[in-house]
C-alpha atoms as one frame of an Amber mdcrd trajectory, in Angstrom:
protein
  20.890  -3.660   3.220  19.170  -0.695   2.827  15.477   0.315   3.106  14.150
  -0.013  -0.940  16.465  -3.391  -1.046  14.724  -4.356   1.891  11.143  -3.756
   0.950  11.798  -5.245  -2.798  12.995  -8.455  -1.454  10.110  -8.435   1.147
   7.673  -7.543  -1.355   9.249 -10.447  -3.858   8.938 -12.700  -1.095   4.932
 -11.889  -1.129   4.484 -12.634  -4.657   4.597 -16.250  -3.568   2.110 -16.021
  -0.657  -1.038 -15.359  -2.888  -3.164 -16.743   0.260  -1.835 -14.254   2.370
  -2.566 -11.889  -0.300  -6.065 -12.578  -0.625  -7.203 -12.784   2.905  -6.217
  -9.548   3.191  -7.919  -8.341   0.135 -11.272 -10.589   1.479 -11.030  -8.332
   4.858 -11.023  -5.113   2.537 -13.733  -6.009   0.196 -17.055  -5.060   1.767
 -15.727  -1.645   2.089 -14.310  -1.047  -1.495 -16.413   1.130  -3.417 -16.047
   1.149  -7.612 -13.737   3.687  -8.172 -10.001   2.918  -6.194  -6.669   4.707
  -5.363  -4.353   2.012  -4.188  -1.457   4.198  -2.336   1.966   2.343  -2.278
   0.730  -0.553  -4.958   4.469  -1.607  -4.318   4.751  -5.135  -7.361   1.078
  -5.472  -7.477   0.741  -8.027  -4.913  -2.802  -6.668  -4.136  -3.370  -4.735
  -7.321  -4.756  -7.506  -9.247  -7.001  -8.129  -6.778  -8.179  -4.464  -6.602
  -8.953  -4.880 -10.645 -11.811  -7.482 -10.379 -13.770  -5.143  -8.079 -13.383
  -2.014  -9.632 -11.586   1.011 -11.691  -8.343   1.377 -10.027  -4.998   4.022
 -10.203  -2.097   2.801  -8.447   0.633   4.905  -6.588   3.623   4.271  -5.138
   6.801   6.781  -4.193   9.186   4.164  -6.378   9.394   4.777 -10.035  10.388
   0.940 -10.868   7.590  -0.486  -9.227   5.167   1.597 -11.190   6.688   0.339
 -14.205   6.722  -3.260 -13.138   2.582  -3.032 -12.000   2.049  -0.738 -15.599
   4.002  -3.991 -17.162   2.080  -6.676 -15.341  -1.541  -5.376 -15.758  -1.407
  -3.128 -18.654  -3.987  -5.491 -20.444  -6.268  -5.140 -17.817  -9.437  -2.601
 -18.967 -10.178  -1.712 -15.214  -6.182   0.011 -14.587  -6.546   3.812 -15.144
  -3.150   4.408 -14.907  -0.585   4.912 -12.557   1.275   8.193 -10.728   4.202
   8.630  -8.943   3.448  10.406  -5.657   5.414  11.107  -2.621   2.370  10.749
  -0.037   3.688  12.932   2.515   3.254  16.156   0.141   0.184  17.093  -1.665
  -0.777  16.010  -4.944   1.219  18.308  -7.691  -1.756  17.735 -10.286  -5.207
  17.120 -10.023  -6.533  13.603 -10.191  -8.804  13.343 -12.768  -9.899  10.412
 -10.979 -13.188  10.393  -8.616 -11.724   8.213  -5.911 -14.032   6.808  -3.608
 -12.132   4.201  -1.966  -8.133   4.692  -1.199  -6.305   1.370   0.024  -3.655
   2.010   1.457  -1.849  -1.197   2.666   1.835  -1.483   5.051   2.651   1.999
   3.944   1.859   4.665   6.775   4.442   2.791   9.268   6.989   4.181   6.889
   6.525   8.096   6.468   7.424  10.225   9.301   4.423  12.654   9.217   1.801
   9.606   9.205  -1.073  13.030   9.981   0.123  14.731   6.792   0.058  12.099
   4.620  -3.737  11.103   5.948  -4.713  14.860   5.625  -3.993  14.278   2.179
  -5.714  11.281   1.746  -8.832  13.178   3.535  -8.847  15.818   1.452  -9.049
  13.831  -1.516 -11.528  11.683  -1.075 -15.425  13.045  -1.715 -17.705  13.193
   1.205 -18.508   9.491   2.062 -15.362   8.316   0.851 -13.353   5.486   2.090
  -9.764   5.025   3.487  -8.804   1.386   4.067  -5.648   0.819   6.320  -3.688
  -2.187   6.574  -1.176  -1.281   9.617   1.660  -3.219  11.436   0.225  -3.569
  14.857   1.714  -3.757  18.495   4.028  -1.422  19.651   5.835  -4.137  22.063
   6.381  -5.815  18.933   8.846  -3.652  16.691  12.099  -5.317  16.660  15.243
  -5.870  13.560  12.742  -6.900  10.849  10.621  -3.340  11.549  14.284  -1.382
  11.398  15.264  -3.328   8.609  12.290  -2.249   6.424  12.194   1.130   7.526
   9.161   1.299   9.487   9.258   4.189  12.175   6.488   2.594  14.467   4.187
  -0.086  14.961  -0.238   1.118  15.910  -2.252  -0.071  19.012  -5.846   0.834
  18.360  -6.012   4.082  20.417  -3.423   5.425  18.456  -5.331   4.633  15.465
  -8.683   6.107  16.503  -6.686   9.507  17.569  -5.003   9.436  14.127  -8.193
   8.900  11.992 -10.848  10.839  14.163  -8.380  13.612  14.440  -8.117  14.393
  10.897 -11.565  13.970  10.266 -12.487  10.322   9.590 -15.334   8.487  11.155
 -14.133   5.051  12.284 -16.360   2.072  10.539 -13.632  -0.591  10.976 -11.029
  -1.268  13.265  -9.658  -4.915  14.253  -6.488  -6.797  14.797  -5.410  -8.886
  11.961  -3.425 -12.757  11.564  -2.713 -13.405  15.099  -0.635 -16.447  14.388
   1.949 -13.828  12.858   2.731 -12.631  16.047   4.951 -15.250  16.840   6.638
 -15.601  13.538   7.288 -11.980  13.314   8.495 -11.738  17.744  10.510 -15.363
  16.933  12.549 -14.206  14.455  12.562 -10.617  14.748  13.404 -10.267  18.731
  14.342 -13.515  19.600  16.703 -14.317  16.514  17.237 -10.534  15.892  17.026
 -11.475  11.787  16.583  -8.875   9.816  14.462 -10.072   6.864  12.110 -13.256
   6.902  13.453 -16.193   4.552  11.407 -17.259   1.126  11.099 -20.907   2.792
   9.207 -19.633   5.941   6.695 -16.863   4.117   5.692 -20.520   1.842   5.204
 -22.392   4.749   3.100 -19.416   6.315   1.172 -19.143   3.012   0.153 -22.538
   3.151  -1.438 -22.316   6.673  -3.035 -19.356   5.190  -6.502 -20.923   5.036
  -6.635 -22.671   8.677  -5.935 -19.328  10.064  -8.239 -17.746   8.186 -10.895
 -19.992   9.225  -9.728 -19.733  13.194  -9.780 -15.769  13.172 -13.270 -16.141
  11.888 -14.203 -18.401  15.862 -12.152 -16.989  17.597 -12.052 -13.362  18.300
  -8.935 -11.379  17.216  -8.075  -9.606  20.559  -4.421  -8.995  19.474  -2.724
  -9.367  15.766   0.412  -8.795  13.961  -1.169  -6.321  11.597  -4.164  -3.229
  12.212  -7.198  -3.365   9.936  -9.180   0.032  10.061 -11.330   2.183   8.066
 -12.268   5.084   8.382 -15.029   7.231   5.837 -14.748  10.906   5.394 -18.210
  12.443   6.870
C-alpha cells in the first residue's frame, strides 16, 4: 500500500475515535488564539473542533482532502477557506489571513526538511504568534506502522527544543502525550510487524479514551507515544 492509501485509511480509521480526537484538541486549547491555520487538516478530524474556538483556514498538500473538509464544513461561518500548500516550499501567494495560531498536528514526521517547513511556519506567523505541534514521539519506537505511513522519524524532546529554538521559537509547551499508546503502537508495530492498525482496535482505544485521559492528568507523562510542544515566535 502506498503512503496517501495509507494515511487515508489511517485517517478514516480516526473519524471513529472522536475521544481521541478531542483530548488532543483539549491539550491544544489554552494556546489557540482567534485567528487559526490548521497545516495538514487531512478529513477534518480536528477541524471541527478548531471552528468552535475561532476563524480557521485549513491546508493540506492533498487536493481531495481539501475538498472533502470544504464539503463537510462549508456551512460553518468560522471556515475562511481552504489552500493547497506543499509545506516544505514557501507560500506562492500571500495569505490574506492574520494567523496567529498554526496547528499543525502528525504532519512534520512526514517532510524531509522538517527546518524548512518550520522556517516557513515562523515566518508567517506575527510576532507573538503560536505554533502548536502534535509529534510522534520516541525514536526507539519507529517500527512497520511508521514506514507504512511514511513518516521519516519519530522526536525525543531535545530534538524538539533544537528544532524550535533554532529557528527562532521560544518553547512555552513541551510534554509527552497518551502513554498507554506506547504499547499498542510497539505491540503491533514491532512485535507483530503490522503495517496499519485495524478499525476494531482504534474503537476499543477510543473508548478507554476518557480513563486515560483522567490518569495522564495524576500521573506525570514521563514518556508518550506522541510529542506535544509549542513554541511562540518572540
Amino acid at each position: 500500500m502506498d503512503f496517501e492509501k495509507a494515511n487515508t485509511l489511517t485517517l478514516s480509521m480516526l473519524e471513529e475515535a472522536p475521544a481521541y480526537n478531542r483530548w488532543v484538541f483539549e491539550k491544544f486549547r489554552p494556546y489557540l488564539g482567534e485567528d487559526l491555520l490548521e497545516i495538514g487538516c487531512g478529513l477534518g478530524n480536528l477541524t471541527g473542533f478548531l471552528l468552535g474556538e475561532g476563524r480557521v483556514f485549513v491546508a493540506d498538500i492533498n487536493a481531495s482532502y481539501l475538498r472533502t473538509v470544504s464539503h463537510k464544513f462549508q456551512s460553518h461561518v468560522n471556515l475562511k477557506g481552504v489552500f493547497l500548500w506543499d509545506i516544505q516550499q514557501k507560500l506562492s501567494q500571500n495569505l490574506h489571513f492574520p494567523a496567529d495560531t498554526i496547528v499543525c498536528s502528525n504532519v512534520l514526521e512526514h517532510v524531509e526538511d522538517g527546518d524548512a517547513v518550520l522556517r516557513n511556519f515562523y515566518q508567517l506567523l506575527p510576532r507573538g504568534g503560536r505554533l502548536i505541534l502534535l509529534l510522534p514521539a520516541l525514536k526507539a519506537l519507529y517500527n512497520a506502522l511508521d514506514r507504512e505511513l511514511g513518516h521519516f522519524r519519530r522526536y525525543h524532546k531535545k530534538e524538539v527544543i533544537q528544532k524550535l529554538a533554532g529557528n527562532g521559537f521560544r518553547i512555552l509547551h513541551l510534554n509527552y502525550f497518551n502513554m498507554f499508546g506506547i504499547w499498542g503502537w510497539f505491540f503491533n508495530g514491532t512485535i507483530l510487524r503490522k503495517r496499519l492498525l485495524s478499525l476494531r482496535q482504534i474503537r476499543i482505544f477510543n473508548q478507554m479514551v476518557p480513563f486515560f485521559a483522567v490518569v495522564e492528568k495524576i500521573i506525570p507523562t514521563f514518556m508518550g507515544q506522541s510529542l506535544i510542544a509549542v513554541g511562540e515566535k518572540d
